[in-house]
C-alpha positions as CSV (number, residue, x, y, z in Angstrom):
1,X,154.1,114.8,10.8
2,X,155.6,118.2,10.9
3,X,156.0,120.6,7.8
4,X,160.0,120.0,8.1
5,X,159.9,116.4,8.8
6,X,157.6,115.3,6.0
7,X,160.6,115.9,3.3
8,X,163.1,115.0,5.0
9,X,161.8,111.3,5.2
10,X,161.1,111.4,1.3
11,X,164.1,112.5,0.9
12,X,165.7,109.3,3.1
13,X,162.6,107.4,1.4
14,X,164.2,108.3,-2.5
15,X,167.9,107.8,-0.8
16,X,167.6,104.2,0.2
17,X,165.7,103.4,-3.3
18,X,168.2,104.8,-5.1
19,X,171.0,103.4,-3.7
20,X,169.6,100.3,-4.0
21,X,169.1,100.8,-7.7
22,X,172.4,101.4,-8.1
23,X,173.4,98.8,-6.0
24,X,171.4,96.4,-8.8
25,X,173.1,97.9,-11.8
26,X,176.4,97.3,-10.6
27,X,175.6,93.7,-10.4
28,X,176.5,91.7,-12.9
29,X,173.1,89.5,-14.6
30,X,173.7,86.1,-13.0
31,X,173.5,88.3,-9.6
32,X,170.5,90.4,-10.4
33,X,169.2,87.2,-11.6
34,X,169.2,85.4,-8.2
35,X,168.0,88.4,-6.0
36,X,164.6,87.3,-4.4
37,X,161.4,89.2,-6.4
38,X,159.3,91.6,-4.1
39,X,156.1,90.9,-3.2
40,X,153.8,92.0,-6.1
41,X,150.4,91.6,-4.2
42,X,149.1,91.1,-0.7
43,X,149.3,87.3,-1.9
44,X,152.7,86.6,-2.8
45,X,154.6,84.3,-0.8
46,X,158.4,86.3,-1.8
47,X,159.8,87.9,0.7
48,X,162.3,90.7,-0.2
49,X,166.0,90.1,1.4
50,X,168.2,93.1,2.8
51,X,171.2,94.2,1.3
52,X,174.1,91.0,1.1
53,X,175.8,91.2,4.4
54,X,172.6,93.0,6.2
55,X,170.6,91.4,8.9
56,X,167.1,91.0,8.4
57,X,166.4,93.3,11.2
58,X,162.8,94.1,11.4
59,X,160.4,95.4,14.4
60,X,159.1,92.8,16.3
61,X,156.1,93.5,14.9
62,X,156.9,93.0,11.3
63,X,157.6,89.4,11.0
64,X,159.5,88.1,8.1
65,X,158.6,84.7,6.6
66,X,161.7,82.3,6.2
67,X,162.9,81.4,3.1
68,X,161.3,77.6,3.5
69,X,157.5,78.9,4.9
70,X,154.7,78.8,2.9
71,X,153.6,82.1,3.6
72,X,149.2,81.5,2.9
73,X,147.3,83.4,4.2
74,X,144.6,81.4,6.1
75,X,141.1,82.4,4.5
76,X,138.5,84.7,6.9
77,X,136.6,83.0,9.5
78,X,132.8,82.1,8.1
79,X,130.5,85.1,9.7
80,X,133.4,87.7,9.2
81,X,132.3,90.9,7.4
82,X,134.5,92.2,4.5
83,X,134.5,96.0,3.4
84,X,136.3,96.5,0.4
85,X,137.5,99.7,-0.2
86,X,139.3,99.0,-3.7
87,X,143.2,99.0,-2.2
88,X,142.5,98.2,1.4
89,X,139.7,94.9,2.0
90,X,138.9,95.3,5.9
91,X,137.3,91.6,7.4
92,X,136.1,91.8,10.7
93,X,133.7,90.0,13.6
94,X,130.4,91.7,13.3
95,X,130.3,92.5,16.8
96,X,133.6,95.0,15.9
97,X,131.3,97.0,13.5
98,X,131.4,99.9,15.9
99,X,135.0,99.5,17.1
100,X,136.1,99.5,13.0
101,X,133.9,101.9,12.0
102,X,136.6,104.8,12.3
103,X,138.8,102.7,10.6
104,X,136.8,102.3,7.4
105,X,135.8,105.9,7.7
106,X,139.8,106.9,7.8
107,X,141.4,104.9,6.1
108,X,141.7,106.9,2.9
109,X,142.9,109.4,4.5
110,X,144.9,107.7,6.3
111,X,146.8,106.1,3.0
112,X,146.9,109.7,1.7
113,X,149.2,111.1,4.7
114,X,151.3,108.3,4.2
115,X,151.8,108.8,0.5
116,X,152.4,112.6,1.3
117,X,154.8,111.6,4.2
118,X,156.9,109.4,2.2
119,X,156.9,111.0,-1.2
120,X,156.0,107.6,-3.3
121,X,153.0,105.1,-4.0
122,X,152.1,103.2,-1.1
123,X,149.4,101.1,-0.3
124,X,147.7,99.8,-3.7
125,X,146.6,96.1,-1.9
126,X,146.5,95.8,1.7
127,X,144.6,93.2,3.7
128,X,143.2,94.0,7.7
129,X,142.1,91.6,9.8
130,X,140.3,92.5,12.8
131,X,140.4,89.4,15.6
132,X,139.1,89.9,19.3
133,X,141.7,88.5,21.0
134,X,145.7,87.6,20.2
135,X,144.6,83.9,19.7
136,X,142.2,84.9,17.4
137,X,144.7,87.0,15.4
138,X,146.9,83.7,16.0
139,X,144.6,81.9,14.2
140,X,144.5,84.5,11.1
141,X,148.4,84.7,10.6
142,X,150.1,82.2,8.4
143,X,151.3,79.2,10.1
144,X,154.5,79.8,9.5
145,X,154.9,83.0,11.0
146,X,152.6,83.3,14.1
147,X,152.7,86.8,15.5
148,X,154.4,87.4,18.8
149,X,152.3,87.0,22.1
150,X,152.8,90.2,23.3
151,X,151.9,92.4,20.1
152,X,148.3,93.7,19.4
153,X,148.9,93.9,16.0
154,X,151.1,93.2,13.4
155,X,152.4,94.0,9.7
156,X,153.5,90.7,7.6
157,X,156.6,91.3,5.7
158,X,156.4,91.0,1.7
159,X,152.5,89.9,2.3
160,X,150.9,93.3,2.4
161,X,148.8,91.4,5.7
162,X,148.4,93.0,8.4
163,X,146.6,91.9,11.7
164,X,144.8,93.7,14.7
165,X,143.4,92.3,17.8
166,X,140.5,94.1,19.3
167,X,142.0,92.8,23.0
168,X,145.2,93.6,24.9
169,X,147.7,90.8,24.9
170,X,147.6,90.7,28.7
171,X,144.7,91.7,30.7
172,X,141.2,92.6,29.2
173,X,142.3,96.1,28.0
174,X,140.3,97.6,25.3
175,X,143.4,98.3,22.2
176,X,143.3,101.3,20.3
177,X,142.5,99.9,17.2
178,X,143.0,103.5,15.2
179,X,146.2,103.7,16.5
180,X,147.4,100.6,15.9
181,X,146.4,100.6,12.5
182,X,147.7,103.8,11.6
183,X,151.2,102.5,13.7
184,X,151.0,99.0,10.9
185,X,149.7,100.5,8.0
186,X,152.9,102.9,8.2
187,X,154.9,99.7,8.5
188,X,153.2,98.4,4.9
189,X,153.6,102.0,3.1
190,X,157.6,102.1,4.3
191,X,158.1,98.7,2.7
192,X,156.4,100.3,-0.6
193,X,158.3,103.5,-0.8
194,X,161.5,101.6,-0.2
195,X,160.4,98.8,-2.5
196,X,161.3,96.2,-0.1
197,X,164.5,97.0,0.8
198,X,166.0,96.7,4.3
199,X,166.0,100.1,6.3
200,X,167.3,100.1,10.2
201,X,164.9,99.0,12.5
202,X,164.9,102.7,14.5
203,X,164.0,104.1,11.3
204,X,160.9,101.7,10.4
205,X,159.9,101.6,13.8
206,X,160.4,105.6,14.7
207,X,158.8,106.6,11.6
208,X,155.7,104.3,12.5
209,X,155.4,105.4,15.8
210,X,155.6,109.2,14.3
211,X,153.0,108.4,12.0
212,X,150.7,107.2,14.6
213,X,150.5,109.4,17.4
């Protein structure tokens, strides 16, 4: 990101947090009260709500459970490998070792750009999941919220979850699993630094897109 873009977006980053701070103190207690918690781990099944009157506009792929799902996580397939890297666990088919190597080997750096980028804490729990193909990653997403067909990876809403497929939707097309996970990890770190709240879907998708090239 460039030198002059990097505080601008923390800037917009502290904007939107404190607005929506104020926003909460204006309330009365009773409305504070019934305002949906945010996700405190990559585990929770809350899902944090926009501001009343907002659409839950999202990228398409961010889904966002429904009020009524569930929201569990299915556990990792037996044989999948697990690197745990103390905020980020990585579980993965051991034939992807060499395709996630890079990712282990960046990630940390990876978190650290974000949290320069967007001027707060971002990224404390975060669970990858590496399928080979979209059925697979299917098959790893809650029930409830299956990820669309056409997206080679995804970042769950309010569940810190996010999902990579080591196969193009359509086609037998290597993905570029670095840049996809740099392009959904952004999407997690956004929903940190704005602590949940809704930000327009040109602005969580741009920035993501930024962040990944």
């Amino acid at each position: 990101m460039s030198r002059w873009l990097r505080p601008f977006v923390a800037f917009l980053i502290a904007l939107v947090v404190s607005l929506g701070s104020t926003g909460a103190s204006a309330r009365g207690p009773a409305e504070i009260g019934a305002l949906p918690a945010r996700a405190p781990d990559a585990h929770s099944h809350a899902t944090p709500a926009p501001p009343s009157g907002a659409p839950a506009v999202v990228p398409h792929d961010v889904p966002i459970l429904s009020p009524t799902a569930h929201g569990a996580i299915p556990p990792v397939p037996p044989g999948y490998v697990t690197k745990d890297l103390g905020w980020l666990q990585l579980s993965y088919p051991p034939a992807a070792s060499e395709r996630v190597a890079s990712l282990i080997e960046d990630a940390d750096a990876i978190k650290a750009e974000l949290t320069r980028s967007l001027g707060q804490t971002v990224l404390t729990n975060v669970t990858v999941r590496v399928a080979p193909t979209v059925a697979d990653m299917t098959r790893l997403a809650p029930a409830d919220a299956p990820p669309p067909e056409y997206a080679s990876g995804v970042a769950y809403h309010g569940l810190h979850l996010v999902l990579l497929s080591m196969l193009a939707p359509r086609g037998a097309d290597a993905v570029d699993l670095d840049e996809v996970f740099r392009h959904e990890l952004a999407h997690v770190a956004l929903e940190d630094a704005v602590q949940g709240r809704h930000v327009p879907v040109w602005f969580n998708e741009g920035l993501a897109i930024s962040l990944s090239a």
